[in-house]
Residue frames as qw, qx, qy, qz and C-alpha x, y, z in Angstrom:
[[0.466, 0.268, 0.108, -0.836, 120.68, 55.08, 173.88],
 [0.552, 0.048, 0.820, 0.147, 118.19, 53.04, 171.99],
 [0.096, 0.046, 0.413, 0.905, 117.20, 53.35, 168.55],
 [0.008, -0.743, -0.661, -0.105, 114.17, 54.56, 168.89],
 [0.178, -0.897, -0.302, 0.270, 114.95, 57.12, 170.82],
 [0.316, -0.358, 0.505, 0.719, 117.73, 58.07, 168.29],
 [0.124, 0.489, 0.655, 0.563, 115.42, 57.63, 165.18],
 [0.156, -0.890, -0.419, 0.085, 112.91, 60.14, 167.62],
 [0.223, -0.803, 0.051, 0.550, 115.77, 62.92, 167.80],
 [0.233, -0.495, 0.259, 0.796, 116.86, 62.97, 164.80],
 [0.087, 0.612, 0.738, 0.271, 113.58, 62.62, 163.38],
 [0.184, -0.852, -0.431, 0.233, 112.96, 65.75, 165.26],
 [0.283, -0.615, 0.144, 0.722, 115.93, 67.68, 164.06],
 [0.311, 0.092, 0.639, 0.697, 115.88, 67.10, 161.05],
 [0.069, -0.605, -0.778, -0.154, 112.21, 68.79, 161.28],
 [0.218, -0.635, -0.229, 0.704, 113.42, 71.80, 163.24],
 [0.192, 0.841, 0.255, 0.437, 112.12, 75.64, 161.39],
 [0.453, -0.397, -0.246, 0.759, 114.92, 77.65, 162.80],
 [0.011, -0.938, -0.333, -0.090, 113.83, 81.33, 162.63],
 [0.439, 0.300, -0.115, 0.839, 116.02, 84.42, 162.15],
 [0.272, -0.314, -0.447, 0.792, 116.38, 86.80, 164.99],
 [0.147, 0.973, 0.176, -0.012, 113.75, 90.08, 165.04],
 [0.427, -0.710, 0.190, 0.527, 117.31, 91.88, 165.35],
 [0.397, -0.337, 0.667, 0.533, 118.88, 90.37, 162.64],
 [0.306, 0.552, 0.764, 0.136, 115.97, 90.17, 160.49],
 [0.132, 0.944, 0.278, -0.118, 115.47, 94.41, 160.92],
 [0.273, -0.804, 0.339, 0.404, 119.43, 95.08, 160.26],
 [0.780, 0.547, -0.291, 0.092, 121.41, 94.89, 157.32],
 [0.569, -0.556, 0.596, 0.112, 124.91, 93.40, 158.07],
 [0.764, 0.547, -0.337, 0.055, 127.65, 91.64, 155.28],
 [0.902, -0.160, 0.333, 0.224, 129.37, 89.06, 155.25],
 [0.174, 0.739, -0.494, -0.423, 132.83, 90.09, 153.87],
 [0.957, 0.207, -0.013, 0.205, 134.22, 87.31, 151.62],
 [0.664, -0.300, -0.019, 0.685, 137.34, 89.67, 151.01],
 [0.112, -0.896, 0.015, 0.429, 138.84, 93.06, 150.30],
 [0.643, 0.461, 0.197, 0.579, 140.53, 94.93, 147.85],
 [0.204, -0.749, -0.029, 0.629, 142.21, 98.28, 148.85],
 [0.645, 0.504, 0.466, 0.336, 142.04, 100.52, 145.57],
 [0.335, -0.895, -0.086, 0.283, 143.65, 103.38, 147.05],
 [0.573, 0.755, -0.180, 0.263, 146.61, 104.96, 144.75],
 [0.787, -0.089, -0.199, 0.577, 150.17, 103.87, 146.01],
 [0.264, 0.503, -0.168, 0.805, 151.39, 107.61, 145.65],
 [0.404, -0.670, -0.061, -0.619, 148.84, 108.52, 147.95],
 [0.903, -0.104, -0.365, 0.203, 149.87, 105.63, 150.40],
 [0.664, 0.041, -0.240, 0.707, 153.45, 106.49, 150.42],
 [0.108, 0.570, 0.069, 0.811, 152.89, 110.16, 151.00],
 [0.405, -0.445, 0.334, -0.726, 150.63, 109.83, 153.73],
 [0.390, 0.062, -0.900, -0.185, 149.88, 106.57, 155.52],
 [0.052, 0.235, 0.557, -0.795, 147.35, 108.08, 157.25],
 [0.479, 0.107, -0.227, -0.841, 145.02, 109.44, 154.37],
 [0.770, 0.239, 0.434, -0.401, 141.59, 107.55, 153.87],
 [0.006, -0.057, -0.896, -0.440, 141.41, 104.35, 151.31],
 [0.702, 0.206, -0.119, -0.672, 138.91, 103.40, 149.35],
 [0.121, -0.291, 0.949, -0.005, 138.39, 99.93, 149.32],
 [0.692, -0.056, -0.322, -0.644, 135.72, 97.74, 147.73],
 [0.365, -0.106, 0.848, -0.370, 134.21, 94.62, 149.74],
 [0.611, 0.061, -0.642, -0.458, 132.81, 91.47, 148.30],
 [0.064, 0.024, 0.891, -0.448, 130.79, 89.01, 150.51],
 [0.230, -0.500, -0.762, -0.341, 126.97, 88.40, 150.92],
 [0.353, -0.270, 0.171, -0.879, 124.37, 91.21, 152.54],
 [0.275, -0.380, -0.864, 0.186, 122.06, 89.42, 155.20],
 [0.060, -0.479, -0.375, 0.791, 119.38, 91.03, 157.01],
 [0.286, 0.737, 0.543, -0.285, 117.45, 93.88, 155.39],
 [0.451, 0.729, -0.033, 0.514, 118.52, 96.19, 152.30],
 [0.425, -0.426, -0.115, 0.791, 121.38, 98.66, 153.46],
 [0.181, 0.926, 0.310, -0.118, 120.17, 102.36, 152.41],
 [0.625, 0.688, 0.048, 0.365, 122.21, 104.93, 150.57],
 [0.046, 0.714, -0.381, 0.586, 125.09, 106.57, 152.54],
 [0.791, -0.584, 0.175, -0.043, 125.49, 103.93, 155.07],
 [0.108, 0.709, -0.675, 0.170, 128.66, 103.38, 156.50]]
């Protein structure tokens, strides 16, 4: 290629205005970073079936998430 036409593309990228989906833009959605299960061992061992409770750290994208989503 010559440089022009290398200085022209990445004159032009560097210029790009990338735009977030309508999708993604109207949904909330997180990014986990990581997990923590805070679920009581007894309970565990007893059943290793029962429901955890686990807290999640990471970044929320997208639009607020409302109360009582899952």
């Amino acid at each position: 290629y010559l440089k022009h036409q290398i200085a022209k593309l990445s004159s032009f990228i560097s210029t790009m205005e990338f735009h977030p989906s309508s999708w993604r833009a109207g949904r909330p959605y997180m990014l986990v970073d990581h997990f923590k299960d805070v679920t009581p061992q007894e309970t565990v061992q007893m059943d290793k079936e029962c429901p955890r409770n686990i807290i999640l750290e990471g970044y929320l994208r997208g639009c607020h998430i409302e109360a009582g989503t899952k």
